[in-house]
C-alpha positions as CSV (number, residue, x, y, z in Angstrom):
1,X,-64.9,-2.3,-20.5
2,X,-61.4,-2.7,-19.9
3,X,-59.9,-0.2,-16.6
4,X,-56.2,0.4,-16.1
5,X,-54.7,-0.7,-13.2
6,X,-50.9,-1.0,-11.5
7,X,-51.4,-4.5,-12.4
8,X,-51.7,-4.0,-16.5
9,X,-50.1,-0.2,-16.4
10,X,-46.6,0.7,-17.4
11,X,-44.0,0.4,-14.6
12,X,-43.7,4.0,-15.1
13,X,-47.2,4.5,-14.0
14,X,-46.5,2.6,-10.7
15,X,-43.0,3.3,-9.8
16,X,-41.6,1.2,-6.8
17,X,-40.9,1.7,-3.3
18,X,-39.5,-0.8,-1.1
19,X,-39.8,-0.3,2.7
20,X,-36.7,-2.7,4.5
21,X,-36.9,-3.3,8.2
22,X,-34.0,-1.6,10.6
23,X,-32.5,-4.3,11.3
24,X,-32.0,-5.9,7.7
25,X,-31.0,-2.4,5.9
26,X,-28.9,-1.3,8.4
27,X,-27.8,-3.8,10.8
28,X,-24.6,-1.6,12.1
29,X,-26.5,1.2,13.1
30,X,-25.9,2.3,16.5
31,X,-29.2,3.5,17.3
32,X,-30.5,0.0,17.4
33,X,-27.6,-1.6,19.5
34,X,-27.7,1.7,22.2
35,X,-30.9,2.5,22.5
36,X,-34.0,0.9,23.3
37,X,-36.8,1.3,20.4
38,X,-39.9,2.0,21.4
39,X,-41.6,2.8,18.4
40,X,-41.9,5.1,15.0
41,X,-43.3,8.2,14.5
42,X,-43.8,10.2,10.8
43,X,-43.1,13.4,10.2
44,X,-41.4,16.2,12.3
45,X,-44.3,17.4,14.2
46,X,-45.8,14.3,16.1
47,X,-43.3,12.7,18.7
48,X,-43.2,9.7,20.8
49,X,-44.4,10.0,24.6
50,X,-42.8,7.4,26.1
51,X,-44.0,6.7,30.0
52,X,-41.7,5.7,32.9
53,X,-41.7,5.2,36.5
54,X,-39.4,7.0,39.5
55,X,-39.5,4.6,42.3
56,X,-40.5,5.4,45.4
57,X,-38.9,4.0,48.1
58,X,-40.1,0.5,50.2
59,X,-39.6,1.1,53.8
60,X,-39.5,-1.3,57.1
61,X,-42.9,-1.5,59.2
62,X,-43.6,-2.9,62.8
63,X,-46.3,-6.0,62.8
64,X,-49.7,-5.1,62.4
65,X,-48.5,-1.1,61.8
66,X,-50.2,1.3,59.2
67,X,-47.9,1.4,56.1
68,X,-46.7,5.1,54.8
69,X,-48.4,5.7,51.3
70,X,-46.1,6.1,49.1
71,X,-46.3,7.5,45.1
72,X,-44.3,6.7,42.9
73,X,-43.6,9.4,40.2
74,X,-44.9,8.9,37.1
75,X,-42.8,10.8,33.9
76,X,-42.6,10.9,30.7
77,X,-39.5,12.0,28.0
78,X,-40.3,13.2,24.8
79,X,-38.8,11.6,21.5
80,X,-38.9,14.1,18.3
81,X,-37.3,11.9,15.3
82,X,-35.8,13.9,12.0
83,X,-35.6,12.3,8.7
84,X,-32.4,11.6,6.5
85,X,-32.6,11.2,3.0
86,X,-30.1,10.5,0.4
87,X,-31.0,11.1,-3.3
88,X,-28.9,9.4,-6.2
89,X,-29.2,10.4,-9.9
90,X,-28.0,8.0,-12.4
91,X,-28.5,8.2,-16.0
92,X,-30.9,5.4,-17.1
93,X,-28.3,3.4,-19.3
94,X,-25.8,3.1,-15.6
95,X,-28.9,2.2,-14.0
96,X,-29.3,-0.6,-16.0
97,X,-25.6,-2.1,-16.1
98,X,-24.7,-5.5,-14.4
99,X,-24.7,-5.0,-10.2
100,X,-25.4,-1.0,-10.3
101,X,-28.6,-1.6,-8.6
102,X,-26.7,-4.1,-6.0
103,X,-23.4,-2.2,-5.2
104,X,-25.9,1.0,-5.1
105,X,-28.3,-0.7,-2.5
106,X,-25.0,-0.8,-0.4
107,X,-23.7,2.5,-1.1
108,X,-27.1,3.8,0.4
109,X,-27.1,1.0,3.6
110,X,-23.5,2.7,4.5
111,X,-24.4,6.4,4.0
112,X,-27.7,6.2,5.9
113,X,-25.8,4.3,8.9
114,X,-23.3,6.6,8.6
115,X,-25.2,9.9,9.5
116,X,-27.1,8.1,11.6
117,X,-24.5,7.3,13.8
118,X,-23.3,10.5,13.6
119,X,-26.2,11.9,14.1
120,X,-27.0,9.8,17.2
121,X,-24.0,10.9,19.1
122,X,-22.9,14.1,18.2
123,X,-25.8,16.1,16.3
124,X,-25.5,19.8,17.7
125,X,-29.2,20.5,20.0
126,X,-31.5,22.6,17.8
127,X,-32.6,26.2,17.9
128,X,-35.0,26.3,20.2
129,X,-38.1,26.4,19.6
130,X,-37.0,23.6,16.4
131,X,-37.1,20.5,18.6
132,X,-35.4,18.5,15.3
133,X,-33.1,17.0,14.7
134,X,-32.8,15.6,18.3
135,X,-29.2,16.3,20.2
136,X,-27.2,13.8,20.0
137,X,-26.6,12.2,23.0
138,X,-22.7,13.5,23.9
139,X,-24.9,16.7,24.0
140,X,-27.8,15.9,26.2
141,X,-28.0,17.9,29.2
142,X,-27.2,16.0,32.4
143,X,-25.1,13.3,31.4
144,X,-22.0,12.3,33.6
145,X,-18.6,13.7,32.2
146,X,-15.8,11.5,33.1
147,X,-13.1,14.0,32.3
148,X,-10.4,12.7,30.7
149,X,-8.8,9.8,30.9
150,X,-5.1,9.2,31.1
151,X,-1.7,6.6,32.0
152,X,-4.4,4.3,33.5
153,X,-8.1,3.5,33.6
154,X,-9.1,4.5,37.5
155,X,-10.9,8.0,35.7
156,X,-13.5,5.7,33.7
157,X,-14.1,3.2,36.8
158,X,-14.9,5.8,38.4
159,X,-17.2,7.0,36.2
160,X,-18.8,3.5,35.9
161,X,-19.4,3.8,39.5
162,X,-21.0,7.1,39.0
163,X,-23.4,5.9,36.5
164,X,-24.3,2.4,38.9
165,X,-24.7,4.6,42.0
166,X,-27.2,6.4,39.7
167,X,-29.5,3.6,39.3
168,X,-27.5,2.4,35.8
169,X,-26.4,-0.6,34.7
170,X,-24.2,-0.1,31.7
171,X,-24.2,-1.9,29.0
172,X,-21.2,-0.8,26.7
173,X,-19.0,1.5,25.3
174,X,-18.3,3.2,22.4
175,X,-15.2,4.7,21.8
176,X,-13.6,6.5,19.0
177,X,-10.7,4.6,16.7
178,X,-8.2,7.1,18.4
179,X,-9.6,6.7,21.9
180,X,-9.6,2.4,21.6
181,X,-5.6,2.8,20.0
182,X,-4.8,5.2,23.4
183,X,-6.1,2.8,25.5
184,X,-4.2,-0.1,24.2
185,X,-1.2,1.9,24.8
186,X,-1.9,2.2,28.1
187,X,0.9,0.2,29.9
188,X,1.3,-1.7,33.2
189,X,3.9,0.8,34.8
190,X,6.3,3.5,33.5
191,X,8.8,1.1,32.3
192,X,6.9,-1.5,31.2
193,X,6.1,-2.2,27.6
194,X,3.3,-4.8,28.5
195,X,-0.2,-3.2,27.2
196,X,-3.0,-2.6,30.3
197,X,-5.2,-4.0,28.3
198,X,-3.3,-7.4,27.1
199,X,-1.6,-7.9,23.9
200,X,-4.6,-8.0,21.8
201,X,-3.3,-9.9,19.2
202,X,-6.1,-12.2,18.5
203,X,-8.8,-10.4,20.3
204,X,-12.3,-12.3,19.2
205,X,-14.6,-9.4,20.5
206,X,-13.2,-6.0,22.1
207,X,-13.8,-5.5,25.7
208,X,-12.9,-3.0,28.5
209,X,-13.7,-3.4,32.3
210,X,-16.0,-6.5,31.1
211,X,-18.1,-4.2,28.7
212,X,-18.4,-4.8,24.8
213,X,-16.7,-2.3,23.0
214,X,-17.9,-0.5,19.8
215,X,-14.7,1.2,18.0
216,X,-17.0,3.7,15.7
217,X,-15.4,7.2,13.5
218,X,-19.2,8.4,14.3
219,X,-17.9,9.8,17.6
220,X,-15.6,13.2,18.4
221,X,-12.0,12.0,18.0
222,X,-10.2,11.1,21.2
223,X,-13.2,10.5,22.8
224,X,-15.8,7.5,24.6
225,X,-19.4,7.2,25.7
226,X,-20.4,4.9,28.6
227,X,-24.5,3.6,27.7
228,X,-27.0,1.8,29.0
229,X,-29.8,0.9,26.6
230,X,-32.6,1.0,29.3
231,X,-31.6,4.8,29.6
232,X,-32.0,5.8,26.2
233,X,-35.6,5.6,24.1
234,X,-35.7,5.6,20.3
235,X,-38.3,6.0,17.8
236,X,-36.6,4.3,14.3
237,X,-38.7,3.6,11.2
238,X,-38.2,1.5,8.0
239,X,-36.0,2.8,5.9
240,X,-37.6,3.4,2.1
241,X,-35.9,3.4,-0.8
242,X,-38.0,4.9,-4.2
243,X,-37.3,4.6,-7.8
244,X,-38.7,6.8,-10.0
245,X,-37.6,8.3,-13.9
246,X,-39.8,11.2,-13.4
247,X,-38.1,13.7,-11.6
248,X,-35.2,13.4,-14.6
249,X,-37.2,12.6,-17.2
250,X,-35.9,15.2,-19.8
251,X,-32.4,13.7,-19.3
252,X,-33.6,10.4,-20.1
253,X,-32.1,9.4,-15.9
254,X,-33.2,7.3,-12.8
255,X,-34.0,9.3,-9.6
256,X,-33.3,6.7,-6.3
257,X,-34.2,8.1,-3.2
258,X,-33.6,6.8,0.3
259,X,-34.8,8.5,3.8
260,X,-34.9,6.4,7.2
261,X,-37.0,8.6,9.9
262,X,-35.2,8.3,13.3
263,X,-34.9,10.0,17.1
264,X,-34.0,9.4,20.1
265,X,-34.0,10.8,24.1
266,X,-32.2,10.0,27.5
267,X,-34.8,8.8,30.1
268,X,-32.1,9.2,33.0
269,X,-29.3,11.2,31.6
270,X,-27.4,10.7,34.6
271,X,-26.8,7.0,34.0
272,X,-25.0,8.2,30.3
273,X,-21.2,9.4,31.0
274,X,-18.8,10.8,28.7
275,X,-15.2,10.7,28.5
276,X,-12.3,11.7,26.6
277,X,-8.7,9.4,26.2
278,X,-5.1,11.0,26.5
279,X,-2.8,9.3,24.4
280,X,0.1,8.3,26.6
281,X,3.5,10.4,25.7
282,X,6.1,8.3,23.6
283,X,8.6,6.3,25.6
């Protein structure tokens, strides 16, 4: 008796879904260069308990004296993830022209990293008691604001001290396209026209006070954010993309859908700072 499986059923009985790692599907994506992942949760209820350790502090003793008990303090933060989704509707004779399915596939890459970045910096903190979407992280409470900076660079050393006093050791910075073109501006005294930062010309990676620099639109205009990945926890899933002719079936048209389930928490917000740029005036 012959039984009907996906292996001798119509494709439209077994519609695809292909599941791409992070890192492959969406290799720009901030939360995976800022953050460290620590592993993936699904759907908006569960969240990731991720456990960390407050030192306690090591101390001198005499020879042969009884040493203090000390305990350290042992925390937790809380990771809640939200899922973005993008949902494309073609008509089934564009689905099937020469590179649609390619130059789609990249369409999607670019608007999932998109709000994701967006997202991960900026997203406004839920409603209380909604716990989702996660604030982004310009709006966590108890990160270090730098103020603005302006003329010169001694307002973000000084918040780069702030951050290293706080037990960080900062690993980058991102700053927005208007904030990076400010700071080149920046020049070596008020009638010089030699740049702060160097010419630039042929710059092979950007860098300010020996940190990488990310030049992203994803972040408030004018604006930078000091990190350090050890600070920051992420839970990041795969990111699926689904085809299916069903939903549009009376219209004779391809449904692709694409959702990526991320989130993300400061364990010490103190060792995060944010600053804003002042363009310099025009000579």
């Amino acid at each position: 008796m012959a039984t009907n499986t996906t292996s001798t059923s119509a494709e439209a009985w077994r519609p695809d879904v292909s599941t791409f790692a992070p890192t492959d599907a969406v290799p720009d994506a901030l939360i995976l260069k800022a953050a460290t992942v620590a592993g993936k949760i699904e759907g908006d209820e569960p969240s990731l308990r991720v456990a960390y350790v407050d030192d306690a502090d090591a101390q001198f003793v005499a020879e042969a004296a009884e040493i203090p008990q000390d305990e350290p303090d042992l925390s937790e933060v809380v990771v809640h993830t939200g899922k973005l989704a993008q949902l494309v509707r073609l008509s089934n004779e564009q689905w099937k022209q020469v590179s649609t399915e390619e130059q789609l596939s990249q369409s999607v890459s670019r608007a999932v990293t998109k709000a994701g970045n967006i997202a991960f910096l900026t997203q406004v903190a839920p409603t209380s008691p909604a716990v989702t979407p996660p604030p982004g992280l310009l709006n966590v409470t108890g990160i270090e604001d730098g103020g603005a900076v302006a003329d010169n660079l001694d307002g973000l050393i000084d918040l780069i001290a702030t951050l290293e006093e706080n037990g960080g050791t900062p690993s980058g910075i991102i700053l927005s396209p208007t904030a990076w073109a400010s700071l080149r501006k920046f020049k070596t005294g008020t009638s010089s026209a030699q740049s702060l930062l160097g010419a630039g010309v042929d710059d092979t990676e950007r860098r300010l006070l020996d940190l990488p620099v990310t030049v992203t639109g994803a972040i408030t205009s004018g604006s930078g954010f000091v990190y350090d990945t050890t600070a920051i926890v992420a839970a990041v899933g795969d990111v699926v993309v689904a085809k299916s002719e069903h939903a549009y079936f009376s219209s004779d048209s391809i449904g692709l859908r694409c959702t990526w389930r991320i989130g993300w928490n400061a364990v010490h917000p103190d060792r995060l700072g944010k600053f804003t740029v002042t363009a310099p005036s025009a000579a």
